[in-house]
C-alpha positions as CSV (number, residue, x, y, z in Angstrom):
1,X,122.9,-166.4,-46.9
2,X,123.5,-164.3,-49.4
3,X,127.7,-164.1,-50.3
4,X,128.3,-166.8,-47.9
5,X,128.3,-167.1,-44.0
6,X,127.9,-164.5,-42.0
7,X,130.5,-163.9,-39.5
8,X,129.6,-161.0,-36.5
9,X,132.3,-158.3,-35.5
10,X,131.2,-158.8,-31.8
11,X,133.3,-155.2,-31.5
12,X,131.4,-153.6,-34.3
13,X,127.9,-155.1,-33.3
14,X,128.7,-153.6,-29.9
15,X,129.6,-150.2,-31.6
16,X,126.4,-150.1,-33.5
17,X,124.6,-151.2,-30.4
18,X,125.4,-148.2,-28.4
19,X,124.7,-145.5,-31.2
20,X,121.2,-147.0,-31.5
21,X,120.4,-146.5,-27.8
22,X,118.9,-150.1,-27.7
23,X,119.5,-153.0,-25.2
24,X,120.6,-156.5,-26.1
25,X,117.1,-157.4,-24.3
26,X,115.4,-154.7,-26.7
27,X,116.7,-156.3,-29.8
28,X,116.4,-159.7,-28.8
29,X,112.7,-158.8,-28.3
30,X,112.4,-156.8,-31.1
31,X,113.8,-160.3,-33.2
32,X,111.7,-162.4,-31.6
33,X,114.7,-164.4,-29.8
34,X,115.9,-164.9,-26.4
35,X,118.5,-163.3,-25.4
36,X,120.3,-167.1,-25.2
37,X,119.6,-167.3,-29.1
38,X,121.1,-163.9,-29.3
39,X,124.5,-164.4,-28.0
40,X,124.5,-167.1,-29.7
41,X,124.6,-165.6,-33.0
42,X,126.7,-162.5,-32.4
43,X,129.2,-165.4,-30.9
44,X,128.9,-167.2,-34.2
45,X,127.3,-170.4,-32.9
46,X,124.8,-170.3,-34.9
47,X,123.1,-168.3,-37.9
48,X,121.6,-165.4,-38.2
49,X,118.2,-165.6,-40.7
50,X,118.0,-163.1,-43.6
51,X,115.1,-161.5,-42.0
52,X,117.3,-161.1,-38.3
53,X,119.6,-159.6,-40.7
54,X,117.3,-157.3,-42.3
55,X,115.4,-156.3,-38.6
56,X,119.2,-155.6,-37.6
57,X,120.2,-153.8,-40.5
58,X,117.2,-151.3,-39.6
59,X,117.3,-151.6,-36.1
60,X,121.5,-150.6,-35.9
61,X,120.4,-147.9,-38.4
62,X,123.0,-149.8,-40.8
63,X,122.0,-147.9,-43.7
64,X,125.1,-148.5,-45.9
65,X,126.8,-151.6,-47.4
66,X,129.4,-150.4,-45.4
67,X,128.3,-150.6,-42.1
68,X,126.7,-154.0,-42.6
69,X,130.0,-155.3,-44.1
70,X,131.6,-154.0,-40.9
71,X,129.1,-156.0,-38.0
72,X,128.2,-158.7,-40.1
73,X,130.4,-159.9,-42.9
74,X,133.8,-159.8,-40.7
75,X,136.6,-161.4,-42.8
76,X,134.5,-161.5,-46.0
77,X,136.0,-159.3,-49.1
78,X,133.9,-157.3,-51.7
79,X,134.1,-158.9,-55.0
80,X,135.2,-155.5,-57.0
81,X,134.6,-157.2,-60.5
């Protein structure tokens, strides 16, 4: 991944979840996924692929750096140089 590994906010995915109006069946479906495969990357047991990341940006209407630093880069730091 691109600036290292992403970890999920499970709190702030949840949050973004429920301003979308979608269902974690919806999205899983929507990815291509189960809903096993799922959980298991919003629990950090395995990895999210770029293009997840990309369908999820879209799909959580996370238009802003922001917001995508907030669901999926929990614990990581912007590098301000």
């Amino acid at each position: 991944m691109i600036g290292g590994e992403v970890m999920t906010n499970a709190n702030e995915f949840k949050a973004a979840l429920a301003r979308s109006g979608l269902s974690m069946g919806k999205i899983a479906e929507e990815l291509k996924i189960t809903r096993s495969a799922l959980w298991s990357k919003l629990h950090n047991k395995s990895d999210f692929r770029q293009l997840e990341l990309i369908k999820l940006f879209e799909l959580l209407n996370l238009d802003t750096w922001e917001k995508r630093q907030a669901v999926f880069f929990a614990g990581e730091k912007l590098n301000d140089d």
